[in-house]
Every structure is written in structure tokens, then in C-alpha cells.
Backbone as CSV, one residue per row, in Angstrom:
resi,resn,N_x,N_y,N_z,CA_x,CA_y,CA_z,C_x,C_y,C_z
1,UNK,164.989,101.149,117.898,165.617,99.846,118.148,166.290,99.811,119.517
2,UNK,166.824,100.934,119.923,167.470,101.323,121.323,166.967,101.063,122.379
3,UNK,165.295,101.405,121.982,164.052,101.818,122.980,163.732,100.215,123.503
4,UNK,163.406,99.433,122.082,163.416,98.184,122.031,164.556,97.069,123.092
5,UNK,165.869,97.536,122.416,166.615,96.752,123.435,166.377,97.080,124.800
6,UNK,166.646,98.205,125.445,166.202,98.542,126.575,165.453,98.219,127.292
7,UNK,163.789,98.200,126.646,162.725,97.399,127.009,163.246,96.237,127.747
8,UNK,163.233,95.249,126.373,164.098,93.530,126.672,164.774,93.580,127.969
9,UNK,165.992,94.681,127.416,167.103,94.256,129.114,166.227,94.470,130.335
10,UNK,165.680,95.820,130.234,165.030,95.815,131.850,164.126,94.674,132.376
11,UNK,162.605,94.363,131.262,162.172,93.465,131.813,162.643,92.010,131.291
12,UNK,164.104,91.237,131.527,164.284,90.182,131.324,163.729,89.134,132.061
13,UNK,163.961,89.405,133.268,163.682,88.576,134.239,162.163,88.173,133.668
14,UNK,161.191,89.009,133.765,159.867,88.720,133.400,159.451,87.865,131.989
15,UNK,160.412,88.356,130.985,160.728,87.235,129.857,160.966,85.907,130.036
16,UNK,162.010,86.130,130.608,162.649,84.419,131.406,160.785,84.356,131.975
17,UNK,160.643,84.461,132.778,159.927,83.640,133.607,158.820,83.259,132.421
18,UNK,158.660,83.982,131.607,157.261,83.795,130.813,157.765,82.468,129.954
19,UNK,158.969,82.203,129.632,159.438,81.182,128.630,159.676,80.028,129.663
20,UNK,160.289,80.282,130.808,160.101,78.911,131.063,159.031,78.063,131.665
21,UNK,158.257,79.361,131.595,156.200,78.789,132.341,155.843,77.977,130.801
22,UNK,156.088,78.843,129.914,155.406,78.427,128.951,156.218,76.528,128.109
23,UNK,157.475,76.629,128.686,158.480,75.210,128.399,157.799,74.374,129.291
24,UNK,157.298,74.868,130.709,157.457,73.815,131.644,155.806,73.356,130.872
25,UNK,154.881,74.170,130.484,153.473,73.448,130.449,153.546,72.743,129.224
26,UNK,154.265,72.975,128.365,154.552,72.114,127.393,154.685,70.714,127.448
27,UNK,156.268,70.928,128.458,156.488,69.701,128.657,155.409,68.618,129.456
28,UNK,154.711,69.514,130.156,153.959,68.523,130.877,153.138,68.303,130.194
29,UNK,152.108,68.674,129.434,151.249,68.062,128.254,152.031,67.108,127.717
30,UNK,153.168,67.036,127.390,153.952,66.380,126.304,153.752,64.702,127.340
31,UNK,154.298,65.192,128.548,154.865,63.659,129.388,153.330,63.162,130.162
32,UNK,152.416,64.120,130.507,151.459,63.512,131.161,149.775,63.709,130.417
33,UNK,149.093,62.334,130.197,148.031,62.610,129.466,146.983,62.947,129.966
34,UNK,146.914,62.971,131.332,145.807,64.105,132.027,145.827,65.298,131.781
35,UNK,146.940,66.316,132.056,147.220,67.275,131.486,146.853,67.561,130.175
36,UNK,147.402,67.056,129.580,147.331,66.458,127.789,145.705,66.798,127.681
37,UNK,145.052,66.342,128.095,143.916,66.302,127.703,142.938,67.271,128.240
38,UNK,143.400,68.075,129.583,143.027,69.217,130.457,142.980,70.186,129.270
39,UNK,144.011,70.167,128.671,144.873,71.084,127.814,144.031,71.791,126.143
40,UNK,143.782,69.909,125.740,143.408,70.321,124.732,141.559,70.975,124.660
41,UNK,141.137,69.734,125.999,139.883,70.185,126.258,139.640,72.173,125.808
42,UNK,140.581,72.568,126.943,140.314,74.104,127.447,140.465,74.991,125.968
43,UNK,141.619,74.375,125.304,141.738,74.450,123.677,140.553,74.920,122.641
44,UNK,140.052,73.410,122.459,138.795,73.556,122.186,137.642,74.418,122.149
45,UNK,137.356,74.399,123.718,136.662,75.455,124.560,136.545,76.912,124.035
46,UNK,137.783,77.095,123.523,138.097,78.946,123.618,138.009,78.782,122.057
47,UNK,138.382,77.742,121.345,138.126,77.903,119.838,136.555,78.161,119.447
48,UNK,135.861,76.823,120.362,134.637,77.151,119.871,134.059,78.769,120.098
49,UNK,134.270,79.274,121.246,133.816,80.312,121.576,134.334,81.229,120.574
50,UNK,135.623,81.541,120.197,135.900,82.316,119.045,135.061,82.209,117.803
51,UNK,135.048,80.841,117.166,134.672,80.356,116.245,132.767,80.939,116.341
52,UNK,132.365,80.438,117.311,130.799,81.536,117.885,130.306,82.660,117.640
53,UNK,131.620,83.259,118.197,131.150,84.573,117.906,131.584,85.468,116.762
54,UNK,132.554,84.656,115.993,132.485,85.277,114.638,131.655,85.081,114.157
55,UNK,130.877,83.522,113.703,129.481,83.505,113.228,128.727,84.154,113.980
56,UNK,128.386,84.732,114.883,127.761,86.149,115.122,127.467,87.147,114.260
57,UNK,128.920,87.573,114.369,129.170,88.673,113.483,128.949,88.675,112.515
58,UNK,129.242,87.596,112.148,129.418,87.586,110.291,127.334,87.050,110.226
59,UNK,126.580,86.750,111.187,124.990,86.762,110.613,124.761,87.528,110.610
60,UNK,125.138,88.912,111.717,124.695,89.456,112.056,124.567,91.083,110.475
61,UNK,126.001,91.076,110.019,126.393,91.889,109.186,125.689,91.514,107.559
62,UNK,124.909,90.162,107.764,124.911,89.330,106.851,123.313,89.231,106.877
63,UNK,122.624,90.075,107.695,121.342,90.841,108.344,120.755,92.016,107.088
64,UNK,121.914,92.439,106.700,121.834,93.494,106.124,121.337,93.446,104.406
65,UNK,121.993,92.780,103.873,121.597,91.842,102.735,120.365,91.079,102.177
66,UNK,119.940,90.188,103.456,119.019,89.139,103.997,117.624,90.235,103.577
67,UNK,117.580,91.490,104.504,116.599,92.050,104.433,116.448,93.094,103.170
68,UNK,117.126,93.538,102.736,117.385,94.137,101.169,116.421,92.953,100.042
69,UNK,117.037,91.238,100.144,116.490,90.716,99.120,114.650,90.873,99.798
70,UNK,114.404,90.491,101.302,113.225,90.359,101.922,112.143,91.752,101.335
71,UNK,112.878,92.976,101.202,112.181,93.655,100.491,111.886,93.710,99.227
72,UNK,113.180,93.204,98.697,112.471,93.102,97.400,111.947,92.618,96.608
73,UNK,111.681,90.868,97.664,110.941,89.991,97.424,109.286,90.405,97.552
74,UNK,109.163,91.407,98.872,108.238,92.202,99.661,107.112,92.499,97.809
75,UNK,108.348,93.546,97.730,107.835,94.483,96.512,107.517,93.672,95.489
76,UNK,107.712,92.261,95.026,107.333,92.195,93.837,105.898,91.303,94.277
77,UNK,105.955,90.535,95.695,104.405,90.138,95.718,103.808,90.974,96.217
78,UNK,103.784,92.497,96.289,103.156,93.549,96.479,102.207,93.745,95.255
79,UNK,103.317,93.920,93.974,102.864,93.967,92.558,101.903,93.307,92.302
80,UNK,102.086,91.731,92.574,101.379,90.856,92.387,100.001,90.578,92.988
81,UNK,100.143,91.059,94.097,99.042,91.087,94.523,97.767,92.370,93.930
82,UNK,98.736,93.569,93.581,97.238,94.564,93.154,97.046,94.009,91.907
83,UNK,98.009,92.930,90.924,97.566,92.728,90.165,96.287,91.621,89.633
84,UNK,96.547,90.645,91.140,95.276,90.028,91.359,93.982,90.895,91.672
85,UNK,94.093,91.595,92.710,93.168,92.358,92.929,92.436,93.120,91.598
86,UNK,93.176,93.553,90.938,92.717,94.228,89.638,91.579,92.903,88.820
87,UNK,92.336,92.409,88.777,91.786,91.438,87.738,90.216,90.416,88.399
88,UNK,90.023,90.132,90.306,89.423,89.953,91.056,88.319,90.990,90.432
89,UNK,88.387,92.562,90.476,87.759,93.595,90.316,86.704,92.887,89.081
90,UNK,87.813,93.185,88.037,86.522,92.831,86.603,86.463,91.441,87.215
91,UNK,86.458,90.605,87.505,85.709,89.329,87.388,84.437,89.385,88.203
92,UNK,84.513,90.482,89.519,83.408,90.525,90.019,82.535,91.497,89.442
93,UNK,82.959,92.270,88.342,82.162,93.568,87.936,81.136,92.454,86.806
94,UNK,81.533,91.288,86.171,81.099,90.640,84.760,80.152,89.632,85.886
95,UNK,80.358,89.483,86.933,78.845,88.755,87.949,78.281,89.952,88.591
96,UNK,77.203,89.965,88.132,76.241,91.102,88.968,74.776,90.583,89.427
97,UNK,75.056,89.355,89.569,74.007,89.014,90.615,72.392,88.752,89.697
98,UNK,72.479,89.144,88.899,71.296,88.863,87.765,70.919,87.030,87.512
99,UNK,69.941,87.523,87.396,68.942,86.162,86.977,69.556,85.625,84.932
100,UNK,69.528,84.087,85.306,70.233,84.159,83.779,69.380,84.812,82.796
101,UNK,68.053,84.756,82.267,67.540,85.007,81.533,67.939,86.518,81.636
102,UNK,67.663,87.345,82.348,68.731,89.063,82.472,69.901,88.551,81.805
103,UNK,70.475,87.834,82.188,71.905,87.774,82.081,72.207,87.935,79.994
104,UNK,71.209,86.502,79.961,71.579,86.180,78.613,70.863,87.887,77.406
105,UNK,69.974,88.315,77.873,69.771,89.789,77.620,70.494,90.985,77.519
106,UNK,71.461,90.904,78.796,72.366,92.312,78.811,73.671,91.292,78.262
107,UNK,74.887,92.361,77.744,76.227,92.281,77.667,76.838,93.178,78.270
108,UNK,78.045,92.864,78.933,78.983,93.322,79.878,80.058,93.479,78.893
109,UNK,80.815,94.705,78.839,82.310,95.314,78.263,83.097,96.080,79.247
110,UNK,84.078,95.094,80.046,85.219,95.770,80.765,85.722,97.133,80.434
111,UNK,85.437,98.555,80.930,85.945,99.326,80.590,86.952,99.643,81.743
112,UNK,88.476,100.776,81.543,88.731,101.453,82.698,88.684,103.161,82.590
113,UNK,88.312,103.432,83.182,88.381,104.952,83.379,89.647,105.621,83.712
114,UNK,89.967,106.764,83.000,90.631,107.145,82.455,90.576,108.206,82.311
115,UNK,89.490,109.106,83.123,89.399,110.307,83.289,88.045,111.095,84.283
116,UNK,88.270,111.076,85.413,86.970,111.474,86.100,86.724,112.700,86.807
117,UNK,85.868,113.263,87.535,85.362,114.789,88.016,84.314,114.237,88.577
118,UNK,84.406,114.916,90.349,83.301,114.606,91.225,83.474,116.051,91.809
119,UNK,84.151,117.139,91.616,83.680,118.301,92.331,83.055,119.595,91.134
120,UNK,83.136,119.464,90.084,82.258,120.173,89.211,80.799,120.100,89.508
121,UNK,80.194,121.207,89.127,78.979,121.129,89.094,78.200,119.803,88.182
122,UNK,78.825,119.797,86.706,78.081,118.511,86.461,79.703,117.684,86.362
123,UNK,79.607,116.650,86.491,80.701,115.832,86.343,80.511,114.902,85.330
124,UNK,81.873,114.556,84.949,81.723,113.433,83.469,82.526,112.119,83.782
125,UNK,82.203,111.328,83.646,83.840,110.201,83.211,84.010,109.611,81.974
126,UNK,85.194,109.696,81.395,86.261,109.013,80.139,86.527,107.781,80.610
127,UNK,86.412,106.906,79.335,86.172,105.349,79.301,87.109,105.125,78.741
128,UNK,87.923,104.065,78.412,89.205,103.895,77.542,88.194,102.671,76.256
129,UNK,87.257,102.917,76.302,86.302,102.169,75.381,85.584,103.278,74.434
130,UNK,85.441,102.632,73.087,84.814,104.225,72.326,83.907,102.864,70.964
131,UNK,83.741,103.839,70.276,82.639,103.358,69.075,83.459,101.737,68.287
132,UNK,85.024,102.000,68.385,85.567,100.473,67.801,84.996,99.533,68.932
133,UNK,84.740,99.688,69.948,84.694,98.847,70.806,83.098,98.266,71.035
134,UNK,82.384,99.135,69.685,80.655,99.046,70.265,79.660,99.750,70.991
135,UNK,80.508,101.300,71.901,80.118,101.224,72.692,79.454,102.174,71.922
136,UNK,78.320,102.955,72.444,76.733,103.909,71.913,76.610,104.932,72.932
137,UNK,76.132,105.886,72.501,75.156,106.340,73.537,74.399,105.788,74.350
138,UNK,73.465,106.127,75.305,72.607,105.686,76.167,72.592,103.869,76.574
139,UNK,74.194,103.734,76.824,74.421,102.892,77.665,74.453,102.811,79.237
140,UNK,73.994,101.421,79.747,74.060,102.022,81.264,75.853,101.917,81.469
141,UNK,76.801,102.269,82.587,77.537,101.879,83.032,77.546,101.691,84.748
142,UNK,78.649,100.837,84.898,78.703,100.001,86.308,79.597,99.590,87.028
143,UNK,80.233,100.127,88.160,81.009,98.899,88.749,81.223,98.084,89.460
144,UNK,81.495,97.302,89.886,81.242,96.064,91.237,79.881,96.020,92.187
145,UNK,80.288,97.871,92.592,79.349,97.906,93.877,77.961,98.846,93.064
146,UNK,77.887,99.242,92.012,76.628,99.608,91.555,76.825,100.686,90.270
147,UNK,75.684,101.504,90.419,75.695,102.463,88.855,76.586,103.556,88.936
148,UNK,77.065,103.886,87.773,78.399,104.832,87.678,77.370,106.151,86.965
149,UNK,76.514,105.731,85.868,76.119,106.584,84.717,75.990,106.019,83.905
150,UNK,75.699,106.855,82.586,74.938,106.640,81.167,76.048,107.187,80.240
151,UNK,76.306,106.241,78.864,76.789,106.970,78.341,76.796,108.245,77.572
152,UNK,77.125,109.234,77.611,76.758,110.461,76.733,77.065,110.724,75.432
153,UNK,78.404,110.228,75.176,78.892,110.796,73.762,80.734,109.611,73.624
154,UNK,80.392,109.458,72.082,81.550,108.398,71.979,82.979,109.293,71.201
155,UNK,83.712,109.117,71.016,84.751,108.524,70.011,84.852,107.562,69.100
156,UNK,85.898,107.064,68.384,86.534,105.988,67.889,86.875,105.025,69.312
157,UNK,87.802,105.497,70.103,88.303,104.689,70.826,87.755,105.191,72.442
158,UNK,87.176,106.250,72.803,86.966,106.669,73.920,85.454,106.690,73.981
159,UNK,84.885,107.283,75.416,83.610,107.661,75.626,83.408,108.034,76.974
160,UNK,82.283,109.377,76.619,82.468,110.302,77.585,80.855,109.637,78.425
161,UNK,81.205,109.535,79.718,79.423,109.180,80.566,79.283,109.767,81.644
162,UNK,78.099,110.497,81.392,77.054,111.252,82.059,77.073,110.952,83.832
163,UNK,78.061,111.010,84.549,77.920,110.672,86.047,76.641,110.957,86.822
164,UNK,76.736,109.490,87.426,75.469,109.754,88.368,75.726,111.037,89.366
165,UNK,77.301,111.418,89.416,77.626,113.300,89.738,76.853,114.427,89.130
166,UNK,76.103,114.223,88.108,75.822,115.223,87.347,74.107,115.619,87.030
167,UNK,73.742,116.931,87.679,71.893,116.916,88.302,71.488,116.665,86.762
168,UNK,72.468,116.662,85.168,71.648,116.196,84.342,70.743,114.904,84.082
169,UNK,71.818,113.909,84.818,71.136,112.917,85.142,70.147,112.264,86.142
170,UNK,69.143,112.315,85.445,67.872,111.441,86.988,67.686,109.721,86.068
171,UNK,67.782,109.118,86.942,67.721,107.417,87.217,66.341,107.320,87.846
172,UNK,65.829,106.295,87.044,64.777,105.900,87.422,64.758,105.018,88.905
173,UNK,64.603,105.137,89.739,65.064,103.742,90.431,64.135,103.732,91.956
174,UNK,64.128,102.664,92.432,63.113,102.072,93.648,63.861,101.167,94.838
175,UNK,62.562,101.516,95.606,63.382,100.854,96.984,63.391,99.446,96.878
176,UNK,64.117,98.641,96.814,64.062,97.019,96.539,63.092,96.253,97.249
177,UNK,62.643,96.777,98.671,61.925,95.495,99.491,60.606,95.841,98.893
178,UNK,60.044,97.281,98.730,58.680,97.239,98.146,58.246,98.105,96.858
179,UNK,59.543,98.045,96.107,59.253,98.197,94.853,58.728,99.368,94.409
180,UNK,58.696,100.688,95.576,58.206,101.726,95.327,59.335,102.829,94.393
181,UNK,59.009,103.499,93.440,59.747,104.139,92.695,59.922,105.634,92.717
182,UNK,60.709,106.520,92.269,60.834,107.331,91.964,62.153,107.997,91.112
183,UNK,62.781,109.418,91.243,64.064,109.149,90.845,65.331,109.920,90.966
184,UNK,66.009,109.331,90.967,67.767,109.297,92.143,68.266,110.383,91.084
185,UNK,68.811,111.939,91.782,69.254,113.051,90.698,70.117,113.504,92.447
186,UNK,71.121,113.811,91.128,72.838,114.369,92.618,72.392,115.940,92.787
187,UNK,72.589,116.403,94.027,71.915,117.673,94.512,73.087,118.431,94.344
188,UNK,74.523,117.991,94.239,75.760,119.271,93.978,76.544,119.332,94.934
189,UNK,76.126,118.738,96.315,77.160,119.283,97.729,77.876,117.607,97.694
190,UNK,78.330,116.290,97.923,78.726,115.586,98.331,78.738,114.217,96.972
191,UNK,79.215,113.660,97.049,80.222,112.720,95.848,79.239,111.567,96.180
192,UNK,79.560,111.418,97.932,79.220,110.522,98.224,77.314,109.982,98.472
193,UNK,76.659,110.795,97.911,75.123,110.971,98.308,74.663,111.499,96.904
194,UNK,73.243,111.079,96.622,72.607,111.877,95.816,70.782,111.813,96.803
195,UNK,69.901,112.006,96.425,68.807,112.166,96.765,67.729,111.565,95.430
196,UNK,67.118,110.605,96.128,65.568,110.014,95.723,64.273,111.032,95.960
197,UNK,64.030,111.194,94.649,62.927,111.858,94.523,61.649,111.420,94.510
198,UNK,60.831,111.821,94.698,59.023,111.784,94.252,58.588,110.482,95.011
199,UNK,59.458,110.078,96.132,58.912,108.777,96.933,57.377,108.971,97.634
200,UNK,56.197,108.409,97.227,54.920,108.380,97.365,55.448,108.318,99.032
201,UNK,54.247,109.557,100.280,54.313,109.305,101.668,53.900,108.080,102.223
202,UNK,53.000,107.418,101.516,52.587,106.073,102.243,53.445,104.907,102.252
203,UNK,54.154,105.134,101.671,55.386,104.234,101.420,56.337,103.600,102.776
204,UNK,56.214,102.453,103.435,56.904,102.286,104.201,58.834,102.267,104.233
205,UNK,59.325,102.218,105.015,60.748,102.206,104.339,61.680,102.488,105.812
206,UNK,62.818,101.997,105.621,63.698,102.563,106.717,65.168,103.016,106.558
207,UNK,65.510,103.444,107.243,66.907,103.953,106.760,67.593,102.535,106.881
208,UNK,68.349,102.127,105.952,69.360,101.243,105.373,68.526,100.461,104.549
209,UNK,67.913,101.158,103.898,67.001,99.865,102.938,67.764,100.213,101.593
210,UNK,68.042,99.385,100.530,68.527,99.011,99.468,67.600,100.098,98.351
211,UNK,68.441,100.895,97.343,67.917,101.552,96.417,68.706,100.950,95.148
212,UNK,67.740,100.307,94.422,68.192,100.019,92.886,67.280,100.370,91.776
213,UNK,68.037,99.770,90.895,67.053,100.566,89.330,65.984,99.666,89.184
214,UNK,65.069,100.529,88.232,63.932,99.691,87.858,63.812,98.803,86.620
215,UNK,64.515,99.453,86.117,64.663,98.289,84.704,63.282,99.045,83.591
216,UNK,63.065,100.206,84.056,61.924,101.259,83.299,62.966,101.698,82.064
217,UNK,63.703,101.929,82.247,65.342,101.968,81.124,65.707,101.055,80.239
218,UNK,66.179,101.614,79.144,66.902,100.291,78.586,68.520,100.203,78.803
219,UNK,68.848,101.567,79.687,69.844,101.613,80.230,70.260,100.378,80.873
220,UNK,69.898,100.533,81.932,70.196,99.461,82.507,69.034,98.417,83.004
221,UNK,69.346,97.056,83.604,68.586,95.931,84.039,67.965,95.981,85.221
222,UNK,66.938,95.485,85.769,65.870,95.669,87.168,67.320,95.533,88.610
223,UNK,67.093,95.839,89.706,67.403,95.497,90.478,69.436,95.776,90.628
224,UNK,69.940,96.893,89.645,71.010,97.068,89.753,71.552,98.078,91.101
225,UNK,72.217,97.722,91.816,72.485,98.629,93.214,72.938,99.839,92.901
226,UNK,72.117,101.011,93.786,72.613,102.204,93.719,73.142,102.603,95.128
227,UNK,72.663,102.745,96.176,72.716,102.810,97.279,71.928,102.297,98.682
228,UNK,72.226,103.144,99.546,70.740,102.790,100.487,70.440,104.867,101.298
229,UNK,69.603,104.005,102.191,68.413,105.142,102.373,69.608,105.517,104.009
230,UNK,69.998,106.841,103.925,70.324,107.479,105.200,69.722,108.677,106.042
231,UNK,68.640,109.189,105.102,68.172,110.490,105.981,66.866,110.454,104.856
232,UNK,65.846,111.388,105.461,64.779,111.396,104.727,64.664,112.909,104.604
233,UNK,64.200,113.984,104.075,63.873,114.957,103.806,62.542,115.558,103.393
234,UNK,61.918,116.012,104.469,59.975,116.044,104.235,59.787,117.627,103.912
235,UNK,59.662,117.656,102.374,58.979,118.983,102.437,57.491,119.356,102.369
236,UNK,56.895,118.699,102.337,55.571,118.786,102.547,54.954,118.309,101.467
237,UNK,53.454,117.785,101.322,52.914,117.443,99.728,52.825,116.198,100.524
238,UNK,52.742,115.186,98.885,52.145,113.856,98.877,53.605,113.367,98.779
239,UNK,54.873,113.808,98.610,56.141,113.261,98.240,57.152,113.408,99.196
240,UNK,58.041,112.414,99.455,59.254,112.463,100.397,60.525,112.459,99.221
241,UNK,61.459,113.063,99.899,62.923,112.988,99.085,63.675,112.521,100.146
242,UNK,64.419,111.116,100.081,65.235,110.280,100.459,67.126,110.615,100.149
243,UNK,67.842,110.885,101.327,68.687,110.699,101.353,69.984,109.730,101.310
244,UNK,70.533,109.636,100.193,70.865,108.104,99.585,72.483,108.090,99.340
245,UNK,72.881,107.130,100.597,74.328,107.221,100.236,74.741,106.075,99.271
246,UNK,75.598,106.629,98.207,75.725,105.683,97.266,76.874,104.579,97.782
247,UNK,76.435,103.438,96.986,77.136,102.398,97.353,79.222,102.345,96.317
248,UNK,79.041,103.110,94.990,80.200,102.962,94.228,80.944,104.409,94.968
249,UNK,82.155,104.129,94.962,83.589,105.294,95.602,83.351,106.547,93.991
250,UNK,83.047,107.157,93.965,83.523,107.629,92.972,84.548,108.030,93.050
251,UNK,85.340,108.477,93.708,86.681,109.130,94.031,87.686,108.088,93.901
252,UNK,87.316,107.214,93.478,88.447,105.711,93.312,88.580,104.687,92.466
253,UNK,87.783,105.400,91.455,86.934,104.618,90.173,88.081,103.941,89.711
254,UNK,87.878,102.643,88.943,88.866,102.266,88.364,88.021,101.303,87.137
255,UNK,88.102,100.143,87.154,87.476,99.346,86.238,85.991,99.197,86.271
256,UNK,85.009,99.277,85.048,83.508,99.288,85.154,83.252,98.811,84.104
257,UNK,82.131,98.366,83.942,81.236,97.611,83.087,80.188,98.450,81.771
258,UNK,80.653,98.478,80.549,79.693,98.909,80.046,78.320,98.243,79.796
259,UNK,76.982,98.636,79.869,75.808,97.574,79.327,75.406,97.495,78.303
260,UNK,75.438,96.555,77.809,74.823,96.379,76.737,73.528,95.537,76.570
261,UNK,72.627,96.371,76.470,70.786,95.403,76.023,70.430,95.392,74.866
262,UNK,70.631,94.146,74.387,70.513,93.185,73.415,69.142,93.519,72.372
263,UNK,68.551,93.934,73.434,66.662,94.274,73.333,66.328,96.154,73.318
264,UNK,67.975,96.649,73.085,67.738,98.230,73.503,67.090,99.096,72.398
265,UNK,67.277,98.580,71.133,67.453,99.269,69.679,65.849,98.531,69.690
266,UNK,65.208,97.556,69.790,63.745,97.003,69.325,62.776,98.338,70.775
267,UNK,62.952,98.311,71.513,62.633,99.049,72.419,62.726,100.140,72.360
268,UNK,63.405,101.329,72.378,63.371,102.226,71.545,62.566,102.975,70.897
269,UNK,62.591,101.600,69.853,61.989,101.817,68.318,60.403,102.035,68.972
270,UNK,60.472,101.340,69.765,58.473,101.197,69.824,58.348,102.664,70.988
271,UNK,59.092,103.101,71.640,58.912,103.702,72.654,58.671,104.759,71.872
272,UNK,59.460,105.305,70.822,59.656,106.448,70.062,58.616,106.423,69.082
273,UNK,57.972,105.157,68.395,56.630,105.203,67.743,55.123,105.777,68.673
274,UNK,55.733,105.426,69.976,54.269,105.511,70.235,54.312,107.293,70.354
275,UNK,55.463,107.714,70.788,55.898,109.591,70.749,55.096,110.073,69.289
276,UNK,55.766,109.562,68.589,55.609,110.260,67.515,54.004,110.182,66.744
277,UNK,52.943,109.444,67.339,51.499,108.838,67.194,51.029,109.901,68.115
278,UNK,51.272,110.630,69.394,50.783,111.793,69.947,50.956,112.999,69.634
């Protein structure tokens, strides 16, 4: 308090002067309205600017929040979106490009997979579809972009199919522009490739030409996509083996199509009569 008075006494003079600067501008605002209005103008002025740059601050801190909800608005049409996408998936897996009369012949059953293997020697995939659901043996299966496999063996609620991964399986299948046949069996080194067999040499053809099934199956329907043609392989003879990169990811499998032919069980029946007559 000592320190305090002390202060005061020494700088009085400077006190005084500050009080009566600050009386005299008073008064003159008070008596003259130029002033008056110099006054309040400059007033103003420094309010707004205060007033400015707190709303600054306060957007700026208020930044922080803003982008918290922005993410987590982010995240839920994130959701939304794979959940379109999902559902996009089967709607394009149940159009496969077939002629109606095919169409009205085969049946389509949304399956998802639920369990797969592409580096085993033979590979399998698990269906979340099994015998309640209809499904059989020697069904074809499918997804969007082409053939997955056959079914091998059911459950109640599951079913295990024969990957086009696996050299047990050979597919009948042909080059689309000229209909020449032979048949598509996985050689063991790559996921992404299997190899066309027994392609007749006279056979014209080029690399990127379209390989689908023949519809020699009751597996599956004529003209279902398997891949196309990337390398050819000549071992000599009357036959070429075609290098065929497949068109389905196996490594990313998700939703597929089981087949169902309407006409599979009458077919069959006669295929297996005429066996059993030799």
C-alpha cells in the first residue's frame, strides 16, 4: 500500500494531466457537436473492430466442432454409400445379359461368400446358401463379371463350390466371336489366369478376344463371361493352349449368383440314359 502511495505521489503531476485531458475532451463533446460526433464516429470504429475480431475467434475455435460433426456426417454417407454399392452388386449380378427365353430357363439365388482360398493347390468357396435354400450339387455359380465355379457339396444352410481355382475343375467354354471350343482348367501359379485348352490351330483369334461358356453344361447358360485371351502357348500338335486372364477378382469375392436350370434334372436324365445304353 506504501509502494502504491508512493507511486501516486511521485507521478502526480502525470495523473493531473491525464484527468484534466480526459475532463477537457469530455467537455468538449458535451458543448460542441462536431466533436460530438468525431467522437462517437471513432467510438464506433474501434467497437466494430473489437466486436470483428472476436467473431474471429470465436469461428475460428468454433472450426473445431464444425469439422468433428463434417466427419461424422463424412462417415455415415460413407456407410451408405458401400451400402448402395452392395446392393448395386446383386442387382447387377440378377442381369446377366441373357436373352429372355435363357432368362425364363435359368434361376438366379443371391448368394454371399463366406469363405474362400485362391493359394491352395485346389481351392474351394463357402456360400452362406445350403440345401434349405435349394441349392444342389452341380450348380453353375457367378458373379457380376463372370464364372466363379460349380457347386460341389451342400449343407442344410451352407455350400461348398468347386473354384474355377481348382485343376479339378475344366469348363467347357469357347471363344465368343467364332464359337470355337475347348476347355478352361487353372494351371496352379496365378488367381488371376487359368488356361484354354484343346483350341483347334486353324482357329483364328486374337489376344483380347472374349472367352465364355458353351452352354454344353447344364451348369451353366451359353455365352456366360469367363475371361479374355492374353498369351497363347504352342506346344506343338493340332492344339493351342490359350492364356486367359479371368474377368471375376477372386481375391475380393463378395456377392454371387447361384444357377439354377429349370431344364437341369430332364437333361441329365437323358444324358445318363444314353451312358448307361453303352
Amino acid at each position: 500500500m506504501e509502494n502504491l502511495i508512493r507511486f501516486i505521489t511521485k507521478n502526480s503531476p502525470w495523473f493531473t494531466w491525464l484527468f484534466l485531458a480526459i475532463l477537457s475532451i469530455v467537455l468538449l463533446c458535451q458543448t460542441n457537436p462536431y466533436h460530438r460526433s468525431i467522437w462517437f464516429g471513432s467510438a464506433n470504429f474501434i467497437t466494430a473492430n473489437v466486436y470483428d475480431a472476436q467473431s474471429s475467434v470465436t469461428g475460428y475455435f468454433g472450426l473445431r466442432q464444425a469439422n468433428v460433426e463434417l466427419l461424422e456426417r463424412t462417415g455415415i454417407l460413407e456407410a451408405e454409400n458401400q451400402a448402395l454399392r452392395q446392393q448395386l452388386q446383386e442387382y447387377q449380378a440378377l442381369d446377366f445379359h441373357q436373352h429372355d427365353s435363357v432368362k425364363h430357363q435359368y434361376r438366379y439365388l443371391i448368394a454371399h461368400v463366406v469363405g474362400n482360398s485362391i493359394n491352395q493347390a485346389e481351392n474351394y468357396i463357402t456360400l452362406d446358401k445350403g440345401a434349405a435354400d435349394g441349392v444342389h450339387q452341380d450348380l453353375g455359380v457367378a458373379d457380376q463379371n463372370g464364372v466363379i465355379g460349380i457347386v460341389a457339396n451342400v449343407s442344410e444352410h451352407y455350400s461348398l463350390v468347386l473354384s474355377v481355382l481348382n485343376p479339378k475343375l475344366r469348363l467347357s467354354v469357347m471363344l465368343k466371336d467364332t464359337e470355337a471350343f475347348g476347355s478352361l482348367v487353372w494351371d496352379g501359379k496365378d488367381s488371376r489366369y487359368a488356361v484354354f485348352e484343346d483350341l483347334p490351330r486353324n482357329v483364328d483369334y486374337n489376344n483380347g478376344d472374349t472367352v465364355v461358356t458353351t452352354g454344353y453344361t447344364s451348369s451353366f447358360p451359353k455365352n456366360v463371361p469367363v475371361g479374355r485371351v492374353v498369351d497363347t502357348f504352342d506346344g506343338g500338335g493340332s492344339f493351342l493352349t490359350l492364356h486367359i486372364e479371368l474377368f471375376s477378382n477372386f481375391n475380393r469375392l463378395n456377392a454371387v449368383h447361384v444357377i439354377f436350370n429349370k431344364e437341369q434334372e430332364e437333361r441329365d436324365q437323358l444324358q445318363a440314359s444314353v451312358s448307361a445304353t453303352e
